[in-house]
TIDREN-150668 format. One record per residue: residue number from 1; residue in three letters; x negated, y negated, z of N, C-alpha, C in turn. Coordinates in steps of 0.2 Angstrom, whole numbers, always signed. Each point is the difference from the previous one (the first is absolute). Example, Ala and Ser with C-alpha at 12.3 -4.5 7.8 and 13.67 -1.06 7.14 Angstrom:
% residues 2
  nr rest   n_X   n_Y   n_Z  ca_X  ca_Y  ca_Z   c_X   c_Y   c_Z
   1  ALA   -66   +28   +39    +4    -6    +0    -4    -6    +0
   2  SER    +2    -5    -4    -4    -6    +1    +4    -5    +3
***
This chain:
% residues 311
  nr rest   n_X   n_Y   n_Z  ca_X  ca_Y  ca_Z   c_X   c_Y   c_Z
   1  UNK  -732  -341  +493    +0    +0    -7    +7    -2    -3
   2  UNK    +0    -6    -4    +5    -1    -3    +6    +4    -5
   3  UNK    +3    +1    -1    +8    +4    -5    +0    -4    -5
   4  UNK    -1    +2    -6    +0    -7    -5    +9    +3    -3
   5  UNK    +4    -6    -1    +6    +2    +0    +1    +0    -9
   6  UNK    +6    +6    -1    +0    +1    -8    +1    -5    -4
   7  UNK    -3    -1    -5    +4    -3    -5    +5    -6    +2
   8  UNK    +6    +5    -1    +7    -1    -1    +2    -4    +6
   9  UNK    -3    +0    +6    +0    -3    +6    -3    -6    +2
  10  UNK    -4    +0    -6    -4    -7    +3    +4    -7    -5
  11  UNK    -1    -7    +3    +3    -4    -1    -5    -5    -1
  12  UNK    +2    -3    -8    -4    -7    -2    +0    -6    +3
  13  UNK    -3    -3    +1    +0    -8    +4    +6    -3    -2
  14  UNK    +2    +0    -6    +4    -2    -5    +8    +1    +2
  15  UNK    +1    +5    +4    +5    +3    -1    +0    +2    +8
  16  UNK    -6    -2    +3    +3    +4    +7    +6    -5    +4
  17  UNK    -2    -9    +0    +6    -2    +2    +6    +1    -1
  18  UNK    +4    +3    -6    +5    +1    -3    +2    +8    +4
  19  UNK    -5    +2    -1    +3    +6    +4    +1    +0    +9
  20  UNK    -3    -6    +3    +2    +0    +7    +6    -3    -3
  21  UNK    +1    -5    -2    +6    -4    +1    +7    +5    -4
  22  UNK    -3    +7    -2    +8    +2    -3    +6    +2    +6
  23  UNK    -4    +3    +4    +3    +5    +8    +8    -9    +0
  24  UNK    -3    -5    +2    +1    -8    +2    +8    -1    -6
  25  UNK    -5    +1    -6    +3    -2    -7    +8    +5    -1
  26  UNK    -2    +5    +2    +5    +7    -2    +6    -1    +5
  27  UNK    -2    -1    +6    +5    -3    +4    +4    -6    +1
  28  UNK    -5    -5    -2    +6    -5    -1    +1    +0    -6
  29  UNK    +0    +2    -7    +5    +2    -4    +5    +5    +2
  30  UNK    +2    +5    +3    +5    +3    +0    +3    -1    +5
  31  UNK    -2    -3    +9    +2    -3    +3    +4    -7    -1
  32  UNK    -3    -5    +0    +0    -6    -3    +4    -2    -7
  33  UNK    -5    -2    -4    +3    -1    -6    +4    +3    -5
  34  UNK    +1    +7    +1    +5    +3    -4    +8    -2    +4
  35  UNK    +0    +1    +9    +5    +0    +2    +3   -10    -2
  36  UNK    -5    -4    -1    +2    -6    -4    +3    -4    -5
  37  UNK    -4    +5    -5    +2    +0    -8    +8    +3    +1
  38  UNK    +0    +6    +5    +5    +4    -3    +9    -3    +4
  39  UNK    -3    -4    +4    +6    -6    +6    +1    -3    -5
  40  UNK    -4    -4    -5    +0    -5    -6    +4    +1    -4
  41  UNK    -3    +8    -4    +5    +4    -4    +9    +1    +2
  42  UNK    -1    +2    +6    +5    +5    +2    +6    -7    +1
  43  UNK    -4    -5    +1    +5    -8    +2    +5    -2    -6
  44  UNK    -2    +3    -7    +4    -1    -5    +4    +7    -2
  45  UNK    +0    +6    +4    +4    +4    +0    +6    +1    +3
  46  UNK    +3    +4    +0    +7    +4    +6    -4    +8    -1
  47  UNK    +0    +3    +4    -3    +6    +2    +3    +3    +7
  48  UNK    +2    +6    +0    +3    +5    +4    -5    +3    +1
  49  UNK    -4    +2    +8    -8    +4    -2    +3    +5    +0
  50  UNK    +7    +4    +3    +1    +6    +1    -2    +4    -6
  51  UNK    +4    -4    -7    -1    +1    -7    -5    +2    -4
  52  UNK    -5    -3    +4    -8    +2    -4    +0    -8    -6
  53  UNK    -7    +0    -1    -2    -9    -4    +5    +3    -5
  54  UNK    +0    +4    -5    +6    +1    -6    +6    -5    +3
  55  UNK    +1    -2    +6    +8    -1    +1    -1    -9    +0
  56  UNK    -8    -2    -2    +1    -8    +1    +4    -4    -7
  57  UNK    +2    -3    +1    +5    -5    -6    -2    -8    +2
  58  UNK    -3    -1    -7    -2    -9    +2    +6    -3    -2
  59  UNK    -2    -6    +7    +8    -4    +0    -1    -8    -1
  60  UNK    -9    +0    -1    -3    -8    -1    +1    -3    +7
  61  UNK    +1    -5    -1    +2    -4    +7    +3    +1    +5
  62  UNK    +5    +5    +0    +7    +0    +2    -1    -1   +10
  63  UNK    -7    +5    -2    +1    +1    +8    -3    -7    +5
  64  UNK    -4    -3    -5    +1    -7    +3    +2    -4    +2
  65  UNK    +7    +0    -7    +4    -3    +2    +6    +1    +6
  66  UNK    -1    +8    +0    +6    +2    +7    -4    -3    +5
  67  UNK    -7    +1    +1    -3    -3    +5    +2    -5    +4
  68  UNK    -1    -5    -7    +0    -8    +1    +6    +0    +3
  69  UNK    +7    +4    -2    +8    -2    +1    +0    +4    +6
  70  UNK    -3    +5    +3    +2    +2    +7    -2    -4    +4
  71  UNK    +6    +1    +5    +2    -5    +7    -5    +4    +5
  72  UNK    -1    +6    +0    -5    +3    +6    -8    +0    -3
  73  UNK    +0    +0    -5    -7    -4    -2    -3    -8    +2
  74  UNK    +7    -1    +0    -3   -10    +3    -1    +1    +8
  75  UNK    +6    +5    +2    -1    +1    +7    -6    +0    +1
  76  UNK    -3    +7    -1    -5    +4    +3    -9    -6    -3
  77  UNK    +2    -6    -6    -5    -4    +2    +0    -6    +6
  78  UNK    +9    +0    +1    -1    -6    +6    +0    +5    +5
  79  UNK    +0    +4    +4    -4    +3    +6    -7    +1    +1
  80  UNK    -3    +1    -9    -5    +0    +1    -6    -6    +0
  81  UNK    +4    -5    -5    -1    -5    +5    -3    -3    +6
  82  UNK    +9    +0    +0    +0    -1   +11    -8    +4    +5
  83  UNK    +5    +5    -3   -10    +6    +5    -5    -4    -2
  84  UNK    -1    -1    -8    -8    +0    +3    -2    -9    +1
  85  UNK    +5    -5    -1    -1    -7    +4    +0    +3    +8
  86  UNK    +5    +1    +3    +4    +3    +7    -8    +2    +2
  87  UNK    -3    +5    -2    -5    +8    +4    -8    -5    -5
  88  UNK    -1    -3    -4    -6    -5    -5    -4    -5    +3
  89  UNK    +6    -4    +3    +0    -7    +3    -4    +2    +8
  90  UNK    +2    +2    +1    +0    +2    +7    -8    +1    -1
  91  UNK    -2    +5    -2    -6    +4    +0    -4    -4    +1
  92  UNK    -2    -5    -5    -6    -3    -1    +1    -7    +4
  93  UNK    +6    -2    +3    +0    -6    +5    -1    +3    +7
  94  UNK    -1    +6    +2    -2    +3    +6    -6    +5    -2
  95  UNK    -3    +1    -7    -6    +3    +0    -7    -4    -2
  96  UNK    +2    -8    -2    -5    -3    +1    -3    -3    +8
  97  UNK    +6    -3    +3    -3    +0    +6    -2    +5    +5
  98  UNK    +3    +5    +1    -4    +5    +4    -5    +2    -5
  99  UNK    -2    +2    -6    -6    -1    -2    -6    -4    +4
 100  UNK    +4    -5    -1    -7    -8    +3    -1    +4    +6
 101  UNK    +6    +0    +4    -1    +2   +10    -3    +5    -1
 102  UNK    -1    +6    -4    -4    +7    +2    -7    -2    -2
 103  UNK    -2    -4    -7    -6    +0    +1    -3    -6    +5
 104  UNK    +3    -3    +3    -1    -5    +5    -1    +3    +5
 105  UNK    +3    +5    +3    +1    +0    +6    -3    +8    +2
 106  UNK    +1    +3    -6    -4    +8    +0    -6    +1    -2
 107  UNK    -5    +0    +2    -6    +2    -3    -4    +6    -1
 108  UNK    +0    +3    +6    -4    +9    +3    +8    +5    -4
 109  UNK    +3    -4    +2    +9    +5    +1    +3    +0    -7
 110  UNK    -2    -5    -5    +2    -4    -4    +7    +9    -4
 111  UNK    -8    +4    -1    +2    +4    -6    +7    +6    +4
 112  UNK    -2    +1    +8    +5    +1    +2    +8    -1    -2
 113  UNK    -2    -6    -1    +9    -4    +2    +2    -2    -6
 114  UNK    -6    +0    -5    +5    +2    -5    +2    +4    -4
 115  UNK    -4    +7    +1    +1    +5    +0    +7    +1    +4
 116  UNK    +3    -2    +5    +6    +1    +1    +5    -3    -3
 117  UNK    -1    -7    -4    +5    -2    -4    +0    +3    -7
 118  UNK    -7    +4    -3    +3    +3    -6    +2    +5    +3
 119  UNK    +1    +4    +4    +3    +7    -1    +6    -1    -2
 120  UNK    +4    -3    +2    +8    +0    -3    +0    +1    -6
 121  UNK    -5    -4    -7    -1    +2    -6    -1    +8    -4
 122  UNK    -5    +2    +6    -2    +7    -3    +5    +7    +1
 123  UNK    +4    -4    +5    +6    +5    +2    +3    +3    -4
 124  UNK    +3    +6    -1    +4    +2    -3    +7    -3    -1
 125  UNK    +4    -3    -5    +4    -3    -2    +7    +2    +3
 126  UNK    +1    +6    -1    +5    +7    +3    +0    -3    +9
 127  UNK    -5    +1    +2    -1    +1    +5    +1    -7    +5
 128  UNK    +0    -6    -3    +0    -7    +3    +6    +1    -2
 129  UNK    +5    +0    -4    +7    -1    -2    +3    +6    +6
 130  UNK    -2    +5    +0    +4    +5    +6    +1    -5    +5
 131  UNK    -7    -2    +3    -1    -2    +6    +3    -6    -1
 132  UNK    +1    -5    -3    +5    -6    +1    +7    +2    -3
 133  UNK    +2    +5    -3    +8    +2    +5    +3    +2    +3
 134  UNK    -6    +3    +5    +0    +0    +9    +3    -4    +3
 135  UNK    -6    -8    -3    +1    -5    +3    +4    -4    +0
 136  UNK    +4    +1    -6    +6    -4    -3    +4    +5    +3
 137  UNK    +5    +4    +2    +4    +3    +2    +3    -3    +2
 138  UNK    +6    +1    +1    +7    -4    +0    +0    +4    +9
 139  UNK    +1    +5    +1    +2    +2    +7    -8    +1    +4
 140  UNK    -6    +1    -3    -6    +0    +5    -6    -3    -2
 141  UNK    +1    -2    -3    -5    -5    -4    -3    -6    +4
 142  UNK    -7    +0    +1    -4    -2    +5    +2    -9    -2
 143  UNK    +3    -3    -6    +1    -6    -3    +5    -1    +2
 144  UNK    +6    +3    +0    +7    -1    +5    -3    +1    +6
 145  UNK    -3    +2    +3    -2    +1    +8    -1    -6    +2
 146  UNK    -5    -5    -4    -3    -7    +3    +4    -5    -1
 147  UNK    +4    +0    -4    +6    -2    +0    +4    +0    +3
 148  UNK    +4    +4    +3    +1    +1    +4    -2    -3    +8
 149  UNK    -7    +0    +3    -3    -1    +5    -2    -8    +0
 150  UNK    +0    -3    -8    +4    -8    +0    +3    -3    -1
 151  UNK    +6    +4    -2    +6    -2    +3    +1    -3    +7
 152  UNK    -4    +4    +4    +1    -2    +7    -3    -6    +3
 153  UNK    -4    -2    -4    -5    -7    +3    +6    -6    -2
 154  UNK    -3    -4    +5    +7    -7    +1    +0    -3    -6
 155  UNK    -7    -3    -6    +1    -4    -5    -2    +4    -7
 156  UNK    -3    +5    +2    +1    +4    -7    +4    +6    -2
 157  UNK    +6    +2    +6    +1    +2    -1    +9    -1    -5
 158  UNK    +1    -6    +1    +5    -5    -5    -2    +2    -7
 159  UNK    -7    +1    -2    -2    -1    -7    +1    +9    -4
 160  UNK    +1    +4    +6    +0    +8    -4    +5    +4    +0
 161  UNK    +2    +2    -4    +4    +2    +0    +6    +4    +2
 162  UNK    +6    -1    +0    +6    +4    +7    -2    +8    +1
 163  UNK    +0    +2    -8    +0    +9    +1    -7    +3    -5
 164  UNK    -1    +6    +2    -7    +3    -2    +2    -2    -7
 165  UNK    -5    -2    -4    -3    -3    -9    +2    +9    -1
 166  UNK    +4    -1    -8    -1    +9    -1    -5    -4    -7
 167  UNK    -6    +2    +2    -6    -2    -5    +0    +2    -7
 168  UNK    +1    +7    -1    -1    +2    -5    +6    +2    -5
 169  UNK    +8    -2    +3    +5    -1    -4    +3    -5    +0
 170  UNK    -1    -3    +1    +2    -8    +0    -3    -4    -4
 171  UNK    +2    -3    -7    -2    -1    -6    -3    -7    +3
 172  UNK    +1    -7    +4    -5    -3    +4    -3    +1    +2
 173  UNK    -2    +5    +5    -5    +2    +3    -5    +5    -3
 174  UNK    +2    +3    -5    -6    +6    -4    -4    -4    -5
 175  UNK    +0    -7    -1    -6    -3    -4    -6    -1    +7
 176  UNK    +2    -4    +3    -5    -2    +6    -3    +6    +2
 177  UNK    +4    +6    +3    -1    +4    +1    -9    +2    -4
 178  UNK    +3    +1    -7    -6    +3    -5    -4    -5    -1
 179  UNK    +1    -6    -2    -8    -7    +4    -2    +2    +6
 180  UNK    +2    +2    +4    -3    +2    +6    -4    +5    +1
 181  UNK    +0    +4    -3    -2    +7    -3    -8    -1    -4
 182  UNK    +3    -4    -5    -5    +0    -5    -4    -8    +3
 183  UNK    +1    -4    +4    -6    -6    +0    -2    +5    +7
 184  UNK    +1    +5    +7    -5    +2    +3    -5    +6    -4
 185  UNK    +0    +2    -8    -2    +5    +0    -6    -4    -5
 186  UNK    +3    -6    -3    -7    -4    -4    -3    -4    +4
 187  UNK    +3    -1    +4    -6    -7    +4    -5    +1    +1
 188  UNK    +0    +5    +2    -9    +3    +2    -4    +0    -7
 189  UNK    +4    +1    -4    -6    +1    -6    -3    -7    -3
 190  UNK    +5    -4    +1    -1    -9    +0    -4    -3    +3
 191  UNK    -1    +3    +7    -4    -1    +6    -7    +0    -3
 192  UNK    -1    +7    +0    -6    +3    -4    -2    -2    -6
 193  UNK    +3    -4    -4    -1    -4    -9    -3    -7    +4
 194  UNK    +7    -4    +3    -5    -5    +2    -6    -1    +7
 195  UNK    -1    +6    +5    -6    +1    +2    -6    +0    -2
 196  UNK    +0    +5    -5    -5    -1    -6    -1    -7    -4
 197  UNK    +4    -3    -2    -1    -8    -3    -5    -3    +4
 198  UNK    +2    +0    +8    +0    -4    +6    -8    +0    +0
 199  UNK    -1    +6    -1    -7    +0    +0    -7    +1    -3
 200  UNK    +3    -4    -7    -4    -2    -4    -1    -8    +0
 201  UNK    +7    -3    +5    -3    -7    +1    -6    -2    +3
 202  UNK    -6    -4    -2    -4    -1    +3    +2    -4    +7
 203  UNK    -5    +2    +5    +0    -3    +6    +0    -7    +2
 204  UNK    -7    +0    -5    -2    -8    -1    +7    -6    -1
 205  UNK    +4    +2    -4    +6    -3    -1    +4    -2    +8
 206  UNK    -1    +4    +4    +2    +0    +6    -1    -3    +5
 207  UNK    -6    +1    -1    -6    -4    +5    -1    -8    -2
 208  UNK    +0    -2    -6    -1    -7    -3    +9    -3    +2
 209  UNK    +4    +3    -1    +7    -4    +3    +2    +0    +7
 210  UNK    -4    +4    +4    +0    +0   +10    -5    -6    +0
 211  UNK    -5    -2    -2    -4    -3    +0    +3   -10    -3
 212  UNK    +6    +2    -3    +3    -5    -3    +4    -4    +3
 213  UNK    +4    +8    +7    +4    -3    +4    +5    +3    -4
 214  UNK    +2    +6    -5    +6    +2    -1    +2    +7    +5
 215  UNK    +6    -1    +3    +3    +5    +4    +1    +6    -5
 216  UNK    +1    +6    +4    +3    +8    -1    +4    -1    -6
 217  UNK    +6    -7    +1    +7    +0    -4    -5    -1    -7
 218  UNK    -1    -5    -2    -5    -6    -2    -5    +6    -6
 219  UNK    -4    +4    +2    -4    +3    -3    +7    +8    -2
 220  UNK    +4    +0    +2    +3    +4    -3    +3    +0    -6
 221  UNK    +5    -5    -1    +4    -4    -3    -4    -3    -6
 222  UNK    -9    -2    +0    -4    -3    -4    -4    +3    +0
 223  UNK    -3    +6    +4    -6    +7    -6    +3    +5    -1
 224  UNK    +4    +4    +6    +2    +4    +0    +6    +2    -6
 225  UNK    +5    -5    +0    +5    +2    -6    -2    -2    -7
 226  UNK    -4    -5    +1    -3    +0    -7    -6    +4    -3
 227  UNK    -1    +4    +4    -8    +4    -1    +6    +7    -1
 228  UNK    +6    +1    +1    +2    +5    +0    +6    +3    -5
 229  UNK    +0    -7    -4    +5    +1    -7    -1    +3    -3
 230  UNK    -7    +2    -2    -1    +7    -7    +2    +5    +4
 231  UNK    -2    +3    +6    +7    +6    +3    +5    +0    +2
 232  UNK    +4    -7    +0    +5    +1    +1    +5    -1    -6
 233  UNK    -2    -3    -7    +0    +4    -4    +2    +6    -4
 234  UNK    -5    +4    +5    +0    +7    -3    +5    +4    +4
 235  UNK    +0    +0    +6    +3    +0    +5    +9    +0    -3
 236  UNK    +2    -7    -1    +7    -1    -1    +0    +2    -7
 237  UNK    -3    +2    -5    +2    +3    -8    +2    +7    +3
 238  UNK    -9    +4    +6    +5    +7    +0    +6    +0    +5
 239  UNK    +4    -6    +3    +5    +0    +5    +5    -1    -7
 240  UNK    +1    -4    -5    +3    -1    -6    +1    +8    -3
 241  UNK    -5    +2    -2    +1    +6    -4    +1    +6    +5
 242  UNK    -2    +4    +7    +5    +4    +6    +7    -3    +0
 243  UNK    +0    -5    +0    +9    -1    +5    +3    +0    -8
 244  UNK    +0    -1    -6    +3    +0    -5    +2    +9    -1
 245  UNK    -6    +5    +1    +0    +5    +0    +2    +6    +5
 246  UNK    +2    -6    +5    +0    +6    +7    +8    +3    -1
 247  UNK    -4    +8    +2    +3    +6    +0    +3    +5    +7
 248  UNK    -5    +2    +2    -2    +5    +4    +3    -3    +7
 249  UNK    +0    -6    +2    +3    -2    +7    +9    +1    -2
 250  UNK    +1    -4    -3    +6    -1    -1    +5    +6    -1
 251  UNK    -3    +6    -4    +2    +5    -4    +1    +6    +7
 252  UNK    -6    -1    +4    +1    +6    +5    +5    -5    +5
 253  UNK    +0    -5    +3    +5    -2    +5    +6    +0    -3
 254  UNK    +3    -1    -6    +8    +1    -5    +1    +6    +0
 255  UNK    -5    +7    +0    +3    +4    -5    +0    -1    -7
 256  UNK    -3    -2    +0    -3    +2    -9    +7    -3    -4
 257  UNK    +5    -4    +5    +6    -3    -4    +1    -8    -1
 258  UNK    -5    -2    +5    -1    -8    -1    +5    -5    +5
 259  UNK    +5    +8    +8    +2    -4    +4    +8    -4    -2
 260  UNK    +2    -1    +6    +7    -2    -1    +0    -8    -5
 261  UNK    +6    +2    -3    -2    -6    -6    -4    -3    -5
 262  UNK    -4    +8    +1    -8    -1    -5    -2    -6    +3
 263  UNK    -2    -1    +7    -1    -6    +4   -10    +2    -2
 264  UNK    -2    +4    +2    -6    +3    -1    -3    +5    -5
 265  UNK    +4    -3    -7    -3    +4    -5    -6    -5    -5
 266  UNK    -3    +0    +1    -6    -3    -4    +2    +1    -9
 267  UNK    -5    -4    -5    +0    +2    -4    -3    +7    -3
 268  UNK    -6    +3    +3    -3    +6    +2    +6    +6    +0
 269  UNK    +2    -3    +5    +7    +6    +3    +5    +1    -5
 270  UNK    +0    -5    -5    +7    +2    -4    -4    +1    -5
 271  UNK    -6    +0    -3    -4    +3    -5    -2    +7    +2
 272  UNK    +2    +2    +4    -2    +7    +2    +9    +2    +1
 273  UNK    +4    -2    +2    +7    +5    -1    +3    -4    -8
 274  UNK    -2    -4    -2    +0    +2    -7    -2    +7    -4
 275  UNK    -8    +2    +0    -2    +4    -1    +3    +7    +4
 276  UNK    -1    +2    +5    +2    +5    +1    +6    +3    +4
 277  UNK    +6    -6    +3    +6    +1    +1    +5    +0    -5
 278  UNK    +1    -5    -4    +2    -2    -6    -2    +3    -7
 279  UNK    -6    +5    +1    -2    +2    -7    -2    -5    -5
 280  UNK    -1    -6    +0    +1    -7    -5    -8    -1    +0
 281  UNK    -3    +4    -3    -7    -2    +1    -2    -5    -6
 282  UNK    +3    -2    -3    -1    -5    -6    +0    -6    +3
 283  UNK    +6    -2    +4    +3    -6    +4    -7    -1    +3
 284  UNK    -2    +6    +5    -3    -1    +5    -7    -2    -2
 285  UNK    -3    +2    -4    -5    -2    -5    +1    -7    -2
 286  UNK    +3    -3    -4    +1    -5    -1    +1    -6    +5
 287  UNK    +3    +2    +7    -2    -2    +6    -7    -4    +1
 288  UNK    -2    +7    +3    -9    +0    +1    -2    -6    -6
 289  UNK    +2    -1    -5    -5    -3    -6    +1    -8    +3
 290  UNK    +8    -1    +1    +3    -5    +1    -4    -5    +7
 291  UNK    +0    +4    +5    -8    +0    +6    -2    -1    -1
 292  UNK    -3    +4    -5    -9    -3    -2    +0    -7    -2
 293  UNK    +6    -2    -5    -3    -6    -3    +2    -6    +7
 294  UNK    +4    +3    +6    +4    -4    +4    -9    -2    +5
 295  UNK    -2    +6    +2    -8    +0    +2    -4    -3    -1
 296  UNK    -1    +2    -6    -6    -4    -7    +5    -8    +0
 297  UNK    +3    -2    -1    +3    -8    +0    -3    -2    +9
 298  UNK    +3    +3    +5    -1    -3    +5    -8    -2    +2
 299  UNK    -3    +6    -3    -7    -1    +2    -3    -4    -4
 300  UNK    +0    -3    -4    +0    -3    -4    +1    -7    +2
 301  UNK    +5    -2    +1    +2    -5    +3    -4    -1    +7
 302  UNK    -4    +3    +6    -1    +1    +5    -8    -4    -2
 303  UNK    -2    +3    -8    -8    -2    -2    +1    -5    +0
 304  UNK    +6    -4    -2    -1    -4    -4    -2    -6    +5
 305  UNK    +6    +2    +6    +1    -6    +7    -5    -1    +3
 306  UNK    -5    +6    +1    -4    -1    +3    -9    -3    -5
 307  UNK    +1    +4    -7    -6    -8    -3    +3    -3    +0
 308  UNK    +6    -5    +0    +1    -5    -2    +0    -7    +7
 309  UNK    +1    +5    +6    -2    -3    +7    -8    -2    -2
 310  UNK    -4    +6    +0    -7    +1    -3    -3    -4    -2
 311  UNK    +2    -4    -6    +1    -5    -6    +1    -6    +5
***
């Protein structure tokens, strides 16, 4: 026997989609787009939060122009920079070809082994940065250890260095260090973007150029990188947009201070000790906006190279 539900409970046809999509709606409006509008707003103010919103004073541009005139703002975009060409480049010129060898070479096992190259991805962030400054360790550091043990070989070991690397305070050595960091923790997910591509190439394509007499190299070079450009694509826009934005690796290996000489401060990391070391959350707002257009330009440009190759 059916419960026929009250009145006041039942919902129109008209109205029902509107009411699943509120739970959706409610949320990213106060999550999301408020805390947007309000980085927008707060970008033309000076505001002390201790003081409560009464203590903001519009100052119009000012704080973009402190922006623009800070020295540790230019910094913190050529490191960032450097990281995401340094930790960018690398990924997808080592995630396409292992890409091709996994799905060539793996078939039964395929899902295994790539399952082992995302995990790095899903790892906790905290906990990949602990564990590589283990490894960077200046006195036990399993990366001075190999170092060390080729030091000893007759022709390589000319090429390494006299004494232990101190990795993570040495303003040379603390960029590579966090490229290193950040291209082992994305490459797998690269893996996996272009795996997936790989395997919407038709066969036929493959079979018709073995038949033609074209080698491995030959069909790589000629179906596989051309059949692979709409994801790699997408691929380097989200490598453009992370490495502009990366945080979280840099932040926990510095101490949340960006490292000796701000060697290791991203632009992320000094819009976050703007905010809440500095109290300057206007600047730091203003910041972020500054990003966005630096992101939005890059990716932008990114479209354009690639229809224009298209074209």
């Amino acid at each position: 026997m059916r419960l026929a539900l009250p009145a006041w409970m039942r919902l129109s046809p008209r109205y029902a989609p509107y009411a699943l999509l509120a739970p959706f709606l409610i949320l990213f409006v106060v999550f999301g787009l408020f805390p947007l509008l309000f980085s927008l707003y707060l970008s033309f103010h000076s505001w002390e939060p201790t003081s409560g919103l009464g203590a903001m004073h519009w100052v119009g541009l000012d704080n973009f122009r402190f922006a623009l005139a800070d020295a540790w703002f230019w910094k913190s975009l050529g490191n960032t920079a450097w990281l995401a060409v340094a930790s960018g480049v690398p990924q997808h010129l080592v995630a396409i070809p292992l890409a091709t060898f996994l799905h060539i070479a793996f078939r039964r096992s395929r899902n295994a082994v790539v399952g082992a190259y995302f995990l790095p991805y899903i790892t906790s962030s905290v906990a990949i940065a602990i564990l590589f400054s283990s490894l960077f360790s200046t006195d036990y550091g399993l990366v001075n250890l190999a170092i060390a043990h080729l030091r000893e070989w007759p022709l390589v070991g000319a090429l390494m260095p006299a004494q232990a690397v101190d990795w993570l305070n040495d303003p040379d050595s603390l960029k590579p260090a966090i490229a290193t960091l950040v291209f082992w923790r994305y490459v797998g997910f690269n893996v996996v973007l272009y795996l997936a591509a790989l395997q919407t190439i038709p066969p036929d394509l493959y079979e018709a150029a073995t038949m033609d007499g074209a080698g491995r190299f030959q069909q790589f070079f000629h179906i596989t990188l051309p059949s692979l450009r709409p994801m790699i694509f997408f691929g380097v826009t989200l490598s453009i947009i992370g490495g502009l934005q990366l945080f979280e690796e840099p932040f926990i290996l510095t101490g949340g201070k960006g490292g000796s000489d701000q060697a290791g401060m991203t632009a992320a990391v000094y819009l976050y000790r703007n905010a809440f070391d500095f109290n300057d959350f206007g600047a730091a707002s203003a910041m972020s906006w500054l990003l966005f257009l630096i992101v939005a330009a890059l990716t932008w440009l990114t479209h354009r190279a690639f229809r224009r190759k298209d074209d």
